[in-house]
Backbone as JSON Lines, residues from 0, in Angstrom:
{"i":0,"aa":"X","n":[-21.3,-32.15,9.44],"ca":[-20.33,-31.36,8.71],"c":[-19.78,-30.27,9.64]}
{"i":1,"aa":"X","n":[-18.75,-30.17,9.33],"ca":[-18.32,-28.99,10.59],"c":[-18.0,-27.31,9.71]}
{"i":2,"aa":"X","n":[-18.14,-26.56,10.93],"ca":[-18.41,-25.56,10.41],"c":[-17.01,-24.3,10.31]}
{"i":3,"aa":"X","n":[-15.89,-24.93,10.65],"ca":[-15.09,-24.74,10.71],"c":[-13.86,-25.45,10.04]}
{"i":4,"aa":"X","n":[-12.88,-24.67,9.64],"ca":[-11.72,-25.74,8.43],"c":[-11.34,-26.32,9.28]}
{"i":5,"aa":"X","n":[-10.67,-27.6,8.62],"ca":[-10.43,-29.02,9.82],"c":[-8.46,-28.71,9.24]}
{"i":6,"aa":"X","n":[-7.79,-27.62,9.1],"ca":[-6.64,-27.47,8.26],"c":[-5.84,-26.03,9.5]}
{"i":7,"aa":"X","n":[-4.63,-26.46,9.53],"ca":[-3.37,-25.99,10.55],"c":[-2.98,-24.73,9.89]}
{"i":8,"aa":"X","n":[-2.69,-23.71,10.94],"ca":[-1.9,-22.31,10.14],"c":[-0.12,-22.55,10.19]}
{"i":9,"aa":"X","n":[0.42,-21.55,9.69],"ca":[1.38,-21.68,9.48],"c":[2.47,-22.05,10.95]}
{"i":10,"aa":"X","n":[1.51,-21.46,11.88],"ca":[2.1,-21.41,13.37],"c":[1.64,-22.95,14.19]}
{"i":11,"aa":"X","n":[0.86,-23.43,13.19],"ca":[0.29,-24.8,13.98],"c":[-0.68,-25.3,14.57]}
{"i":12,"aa":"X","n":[-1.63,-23.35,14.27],"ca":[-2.74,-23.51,15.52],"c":[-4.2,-23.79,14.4]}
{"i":13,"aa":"X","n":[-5.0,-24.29,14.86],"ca":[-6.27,-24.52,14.15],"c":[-6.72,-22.97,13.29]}
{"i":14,"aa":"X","n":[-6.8,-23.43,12.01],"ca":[-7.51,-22.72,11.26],"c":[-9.05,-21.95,11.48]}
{"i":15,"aa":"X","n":[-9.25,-20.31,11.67],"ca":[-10.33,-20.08,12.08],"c":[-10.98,-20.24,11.55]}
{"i":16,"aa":"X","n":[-11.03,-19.83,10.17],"ca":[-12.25,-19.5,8.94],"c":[-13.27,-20.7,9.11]}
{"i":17,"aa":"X","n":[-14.35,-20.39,7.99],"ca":[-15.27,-21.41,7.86],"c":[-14.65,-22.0,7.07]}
{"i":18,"aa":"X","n":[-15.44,-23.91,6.88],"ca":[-15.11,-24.17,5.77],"c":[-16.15,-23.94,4.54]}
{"i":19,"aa":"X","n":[-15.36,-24.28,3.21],"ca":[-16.19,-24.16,2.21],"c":[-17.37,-25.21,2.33]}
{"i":20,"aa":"X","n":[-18.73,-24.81,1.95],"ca":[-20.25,-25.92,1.84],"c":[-19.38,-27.09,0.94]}
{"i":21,"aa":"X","n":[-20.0,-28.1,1.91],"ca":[-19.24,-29.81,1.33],"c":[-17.73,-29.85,1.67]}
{"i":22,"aa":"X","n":[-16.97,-28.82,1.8],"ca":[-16.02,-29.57,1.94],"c":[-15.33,-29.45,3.46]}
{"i":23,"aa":"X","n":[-14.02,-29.56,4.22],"ca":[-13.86,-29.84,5.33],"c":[-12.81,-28.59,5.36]}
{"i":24,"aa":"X","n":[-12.63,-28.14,4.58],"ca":[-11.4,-26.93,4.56],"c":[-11.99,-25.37,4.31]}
{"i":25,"aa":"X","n":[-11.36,-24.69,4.61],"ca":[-12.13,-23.41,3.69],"c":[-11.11,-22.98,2.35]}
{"i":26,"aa":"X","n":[-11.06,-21.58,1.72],"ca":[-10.7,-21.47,0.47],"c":[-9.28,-21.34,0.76]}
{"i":27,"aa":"X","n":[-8.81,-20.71,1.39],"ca":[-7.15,-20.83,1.81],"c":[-6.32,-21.95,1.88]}
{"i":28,"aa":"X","n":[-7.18,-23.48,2.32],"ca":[-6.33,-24.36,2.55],"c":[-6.87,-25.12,1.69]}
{"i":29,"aa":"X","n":[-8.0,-25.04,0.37],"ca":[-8.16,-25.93,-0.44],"c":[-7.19,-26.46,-1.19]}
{"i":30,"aa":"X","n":[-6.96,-27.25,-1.81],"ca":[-5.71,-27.51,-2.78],"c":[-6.86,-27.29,-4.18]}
{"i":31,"aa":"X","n":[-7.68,-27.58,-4.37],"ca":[-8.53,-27.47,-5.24],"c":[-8.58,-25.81,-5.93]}
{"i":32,"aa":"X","n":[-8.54,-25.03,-4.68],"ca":[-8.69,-23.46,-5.03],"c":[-7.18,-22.59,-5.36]}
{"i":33,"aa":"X","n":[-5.92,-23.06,-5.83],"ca":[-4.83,-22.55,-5.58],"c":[-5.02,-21.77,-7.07]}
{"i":34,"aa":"X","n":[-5.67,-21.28,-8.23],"ca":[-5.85,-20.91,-9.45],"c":[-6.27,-19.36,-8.84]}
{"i":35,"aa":"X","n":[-7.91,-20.03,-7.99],"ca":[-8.92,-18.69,-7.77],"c":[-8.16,-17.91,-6.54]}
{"i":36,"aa":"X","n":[-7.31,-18.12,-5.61],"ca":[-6.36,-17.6,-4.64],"c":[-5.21,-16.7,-5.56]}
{"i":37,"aa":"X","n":[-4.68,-16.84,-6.3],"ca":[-3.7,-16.38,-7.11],"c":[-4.6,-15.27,-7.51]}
{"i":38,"aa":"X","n":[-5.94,-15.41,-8.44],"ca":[-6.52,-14.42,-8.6],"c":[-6.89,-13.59,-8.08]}
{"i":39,"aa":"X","n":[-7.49,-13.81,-6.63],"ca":[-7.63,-12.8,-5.31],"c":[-6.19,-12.11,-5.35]}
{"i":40,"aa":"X","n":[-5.41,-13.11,-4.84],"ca":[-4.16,-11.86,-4.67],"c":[-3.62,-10.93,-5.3]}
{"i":41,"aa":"X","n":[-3.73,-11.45,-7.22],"ca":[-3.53,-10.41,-8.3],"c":[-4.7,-9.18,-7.53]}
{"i":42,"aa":"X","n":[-6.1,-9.38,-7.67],"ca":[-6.82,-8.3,-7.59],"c":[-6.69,-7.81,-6.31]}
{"i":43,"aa":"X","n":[-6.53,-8.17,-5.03],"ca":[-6.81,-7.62,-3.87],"c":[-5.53,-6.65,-3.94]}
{"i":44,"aa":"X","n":[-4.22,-6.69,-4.6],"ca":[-2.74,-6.54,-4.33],"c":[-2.92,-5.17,-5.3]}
{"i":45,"aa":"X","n":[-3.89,-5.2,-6.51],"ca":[-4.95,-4.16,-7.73],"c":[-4.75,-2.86,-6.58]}
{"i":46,"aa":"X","n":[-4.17,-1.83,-6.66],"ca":[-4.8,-0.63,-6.26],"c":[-4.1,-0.14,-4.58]}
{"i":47,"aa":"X","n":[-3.36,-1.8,-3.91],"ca":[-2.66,-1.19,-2.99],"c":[-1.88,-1.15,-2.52]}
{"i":48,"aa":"X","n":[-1.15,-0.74,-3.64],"ca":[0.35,-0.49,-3.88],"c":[1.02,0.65,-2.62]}
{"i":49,"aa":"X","n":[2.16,0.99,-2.13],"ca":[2.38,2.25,-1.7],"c":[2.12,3.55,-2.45]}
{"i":50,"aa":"X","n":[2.48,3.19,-3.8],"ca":[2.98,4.36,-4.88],"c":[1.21,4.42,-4.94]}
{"i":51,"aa":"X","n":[0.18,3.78,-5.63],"ca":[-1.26,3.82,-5.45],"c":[-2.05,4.45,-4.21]}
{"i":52,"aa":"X","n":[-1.67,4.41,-2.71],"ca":[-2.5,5.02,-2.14],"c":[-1.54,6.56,-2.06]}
{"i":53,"aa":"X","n":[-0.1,6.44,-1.87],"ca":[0.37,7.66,-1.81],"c":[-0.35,8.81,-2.95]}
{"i":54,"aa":"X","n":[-0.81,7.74,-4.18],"ca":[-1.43,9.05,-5.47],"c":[-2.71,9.42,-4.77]}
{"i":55,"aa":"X","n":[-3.37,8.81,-4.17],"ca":[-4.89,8.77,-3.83],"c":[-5.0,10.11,-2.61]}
{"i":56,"aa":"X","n":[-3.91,9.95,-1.56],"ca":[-3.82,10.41,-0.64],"c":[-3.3,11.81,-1.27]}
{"i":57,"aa":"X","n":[-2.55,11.75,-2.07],"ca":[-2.28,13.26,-2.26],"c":[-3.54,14.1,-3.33]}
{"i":58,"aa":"X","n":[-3.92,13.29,-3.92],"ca":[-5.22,13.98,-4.35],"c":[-4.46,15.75,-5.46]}
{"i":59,"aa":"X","n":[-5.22,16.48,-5.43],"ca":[-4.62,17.57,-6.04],"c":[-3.49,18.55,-4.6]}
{"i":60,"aa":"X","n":[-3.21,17.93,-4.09],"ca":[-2.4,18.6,-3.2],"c":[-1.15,17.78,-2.97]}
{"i":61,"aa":"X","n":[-0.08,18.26,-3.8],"ca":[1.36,17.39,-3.59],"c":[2.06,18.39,-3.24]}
{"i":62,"aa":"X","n":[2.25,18.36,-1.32],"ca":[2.75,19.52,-0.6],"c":[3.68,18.73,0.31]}
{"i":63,"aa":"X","n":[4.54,18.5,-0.46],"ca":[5.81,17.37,0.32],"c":[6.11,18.09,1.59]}
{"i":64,"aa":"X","n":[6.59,19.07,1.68],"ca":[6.84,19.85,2.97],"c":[5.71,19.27,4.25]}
{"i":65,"aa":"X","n":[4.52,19.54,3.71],"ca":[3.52,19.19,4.45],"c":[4.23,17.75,5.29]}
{"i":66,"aa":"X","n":[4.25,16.46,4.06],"ca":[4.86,15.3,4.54],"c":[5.74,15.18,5.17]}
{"i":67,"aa":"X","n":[6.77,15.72,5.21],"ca":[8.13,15.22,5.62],"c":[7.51,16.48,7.41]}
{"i":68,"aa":"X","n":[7.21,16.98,7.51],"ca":[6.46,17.53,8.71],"c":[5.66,16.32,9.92]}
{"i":69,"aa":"X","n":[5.0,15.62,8.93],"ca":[4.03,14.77,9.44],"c":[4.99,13.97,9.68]}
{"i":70,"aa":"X","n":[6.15,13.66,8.78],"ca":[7.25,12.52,9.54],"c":[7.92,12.67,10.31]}
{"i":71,"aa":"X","n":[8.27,14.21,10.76],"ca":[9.56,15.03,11.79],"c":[8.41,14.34,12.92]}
{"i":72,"aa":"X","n":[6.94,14.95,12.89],"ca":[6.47,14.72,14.12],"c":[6.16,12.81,14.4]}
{"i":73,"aa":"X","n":[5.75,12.4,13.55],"ca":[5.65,10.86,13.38],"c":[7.16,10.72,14.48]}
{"i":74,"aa":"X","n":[8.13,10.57,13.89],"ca":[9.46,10.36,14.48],"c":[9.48,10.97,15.87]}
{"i":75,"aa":"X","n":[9.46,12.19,16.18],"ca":[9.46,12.29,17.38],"c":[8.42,11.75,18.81]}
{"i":76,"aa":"X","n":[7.18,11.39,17.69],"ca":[6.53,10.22,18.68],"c":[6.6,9.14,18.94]}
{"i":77,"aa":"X","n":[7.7,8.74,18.07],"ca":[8.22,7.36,18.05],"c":[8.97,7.17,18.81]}
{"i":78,"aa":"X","n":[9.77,7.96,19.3],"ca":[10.89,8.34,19.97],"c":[10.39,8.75,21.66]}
{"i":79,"aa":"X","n":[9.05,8.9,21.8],"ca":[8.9,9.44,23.16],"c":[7.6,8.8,23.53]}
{"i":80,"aa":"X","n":[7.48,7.43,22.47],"ca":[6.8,5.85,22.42],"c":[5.64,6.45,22.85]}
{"i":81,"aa":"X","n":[4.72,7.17,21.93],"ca":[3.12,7.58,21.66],"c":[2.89,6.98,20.28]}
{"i":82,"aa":"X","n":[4.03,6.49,19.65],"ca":[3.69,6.45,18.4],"c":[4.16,4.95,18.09]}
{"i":83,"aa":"X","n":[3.34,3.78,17.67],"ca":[3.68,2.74,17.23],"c":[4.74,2.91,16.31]}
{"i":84,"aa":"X","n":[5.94,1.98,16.87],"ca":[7.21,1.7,14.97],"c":[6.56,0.85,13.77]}
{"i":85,"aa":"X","n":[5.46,0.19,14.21],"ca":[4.93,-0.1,12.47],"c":[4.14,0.74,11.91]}
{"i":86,"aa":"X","n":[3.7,1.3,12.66],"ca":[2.24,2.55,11.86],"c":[3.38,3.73,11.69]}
{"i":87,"aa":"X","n":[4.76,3.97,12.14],"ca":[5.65,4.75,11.61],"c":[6.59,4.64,10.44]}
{"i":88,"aa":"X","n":[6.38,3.22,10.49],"ca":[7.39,2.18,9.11],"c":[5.95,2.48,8.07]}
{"i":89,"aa":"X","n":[4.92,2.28,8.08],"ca":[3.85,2.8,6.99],"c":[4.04,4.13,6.73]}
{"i":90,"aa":"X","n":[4.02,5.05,7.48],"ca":[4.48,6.56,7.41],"c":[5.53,6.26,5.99]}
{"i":91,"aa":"X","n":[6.75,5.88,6.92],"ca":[7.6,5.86,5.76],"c":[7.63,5.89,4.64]}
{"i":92,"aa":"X","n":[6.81,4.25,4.23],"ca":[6.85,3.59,2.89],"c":[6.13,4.83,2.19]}
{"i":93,"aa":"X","n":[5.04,5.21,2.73],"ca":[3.6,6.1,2.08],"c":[4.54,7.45,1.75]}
{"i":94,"aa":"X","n":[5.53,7.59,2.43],"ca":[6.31,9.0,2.17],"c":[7.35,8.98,0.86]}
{"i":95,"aa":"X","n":[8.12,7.15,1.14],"ca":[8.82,6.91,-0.05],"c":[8.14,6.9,-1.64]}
{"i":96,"aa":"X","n":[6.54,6.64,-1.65],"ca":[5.79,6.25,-2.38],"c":[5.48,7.51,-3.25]}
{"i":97,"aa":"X","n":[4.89,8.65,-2.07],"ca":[5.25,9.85,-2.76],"c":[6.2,11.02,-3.25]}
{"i":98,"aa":"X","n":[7.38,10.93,-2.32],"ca":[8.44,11.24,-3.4],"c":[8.81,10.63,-4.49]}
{"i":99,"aa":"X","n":[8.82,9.23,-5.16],"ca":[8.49,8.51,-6.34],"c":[7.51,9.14,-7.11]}
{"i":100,"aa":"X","n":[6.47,9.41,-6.59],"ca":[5.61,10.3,-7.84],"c":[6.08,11.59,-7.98]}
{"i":101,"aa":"X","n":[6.82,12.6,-6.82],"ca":[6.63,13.55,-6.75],"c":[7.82,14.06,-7.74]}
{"i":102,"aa":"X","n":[8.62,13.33,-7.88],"ca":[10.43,13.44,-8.61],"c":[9.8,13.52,-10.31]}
{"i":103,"aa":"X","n":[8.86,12.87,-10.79],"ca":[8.8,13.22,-12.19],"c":[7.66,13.78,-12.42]}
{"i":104,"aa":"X","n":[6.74,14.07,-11.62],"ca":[5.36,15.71,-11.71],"c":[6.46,16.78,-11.16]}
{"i":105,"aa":"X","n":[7.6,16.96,-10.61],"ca":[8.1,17.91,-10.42],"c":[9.43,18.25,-11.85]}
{"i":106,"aa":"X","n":[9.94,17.21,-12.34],"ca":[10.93,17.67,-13.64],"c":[10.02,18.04,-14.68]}
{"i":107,"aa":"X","n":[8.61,17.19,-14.82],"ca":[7.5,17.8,-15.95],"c":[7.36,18.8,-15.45]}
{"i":108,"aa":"X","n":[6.8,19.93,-14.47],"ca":[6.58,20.95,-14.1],"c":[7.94,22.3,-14.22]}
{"i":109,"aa":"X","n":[9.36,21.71,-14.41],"ca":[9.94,22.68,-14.5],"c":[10.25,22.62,-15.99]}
{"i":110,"aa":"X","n":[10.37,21.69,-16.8],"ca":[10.43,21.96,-17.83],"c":[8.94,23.04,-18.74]}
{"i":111,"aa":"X","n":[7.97,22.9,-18.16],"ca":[7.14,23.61,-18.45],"c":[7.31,24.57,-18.2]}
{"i":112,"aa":"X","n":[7.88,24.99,-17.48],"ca":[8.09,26.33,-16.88],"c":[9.49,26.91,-17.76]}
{"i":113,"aa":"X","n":[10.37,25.87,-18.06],"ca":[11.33,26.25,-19.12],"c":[10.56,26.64,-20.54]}
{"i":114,"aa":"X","n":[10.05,25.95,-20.78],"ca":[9.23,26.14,-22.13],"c":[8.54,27.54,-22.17]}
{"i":115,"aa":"X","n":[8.08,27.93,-21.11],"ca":[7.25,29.25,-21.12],"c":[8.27,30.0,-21.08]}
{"i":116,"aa":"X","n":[9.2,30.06,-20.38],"ca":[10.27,30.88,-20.42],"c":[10.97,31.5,-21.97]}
{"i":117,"aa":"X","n":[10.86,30.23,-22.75],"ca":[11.83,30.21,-23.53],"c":[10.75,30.79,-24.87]}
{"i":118,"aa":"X","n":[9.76,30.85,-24.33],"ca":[9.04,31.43,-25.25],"c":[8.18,30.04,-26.35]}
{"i":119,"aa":"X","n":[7.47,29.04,-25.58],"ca":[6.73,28.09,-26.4],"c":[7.67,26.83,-26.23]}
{"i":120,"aa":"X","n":[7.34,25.64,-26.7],"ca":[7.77,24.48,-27.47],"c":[8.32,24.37,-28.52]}
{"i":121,"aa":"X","n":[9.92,24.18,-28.62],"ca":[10.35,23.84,-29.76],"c":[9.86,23.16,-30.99]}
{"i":122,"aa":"X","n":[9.78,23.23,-32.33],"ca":[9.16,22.08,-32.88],"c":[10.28,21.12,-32.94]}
């Protein structure tokens, strides 16, 4: 039995993984497993979203200034090639992710602040 999938990647080159016990493939190239693969990807895809780690990462501190700082300098290392363009294209997304959260915790926050102003909550 071999211990390795006997099944081609997309580029042509031999498949690394193991294969699955008994069979000659592993779980990626089973045709048998295309149900429980769908399910991995629902769950693995669970939690890592941009908008999901951007919430995680900001934690109780949503100090956009802070961010768009970390991107002036991100960018200028990109620019004077210390700084990889894909780990700067993640910058990005993770920055787009949190201004998306940050646009409606910031209109809830001023309307609260209208409300106190105005003396309470309308009924």
């Amino acid at each position: 039995m071999r211990d390795q999938c006997s099944a081609t990647t997309k580029q042509g080159k031999p498949c690394s993984a193991k294969a699955r016990p008994g069979r000659t493939v592993c779980p990626w190239h089973d045709a048998d497993m295309v149900a429980e693969r769908a399910a991995w990807a629902r769950k693995g895809g669970h939690g890592r979203s941009n908008a999901r780690r951007a919430a995680k990462a900001l934690g109780d501190g949503n100090d956009l200034l802070a961010v768009q700082t970390r991107l002036v300098v991100a960018l200028q290392r990109v620019e004077d090639g210390t700084l990889d363009p894909p780990r700067a294209q993640a910058m990005a997304a993770l920055a787009r992710a949190i201004g998306a959260l940050a646009v409606p915790g910031e209109l809830a926050q001023r309307v609260a602040d209208l409300e106190r102003v105005a003396g309470g909550r309308p009924a």
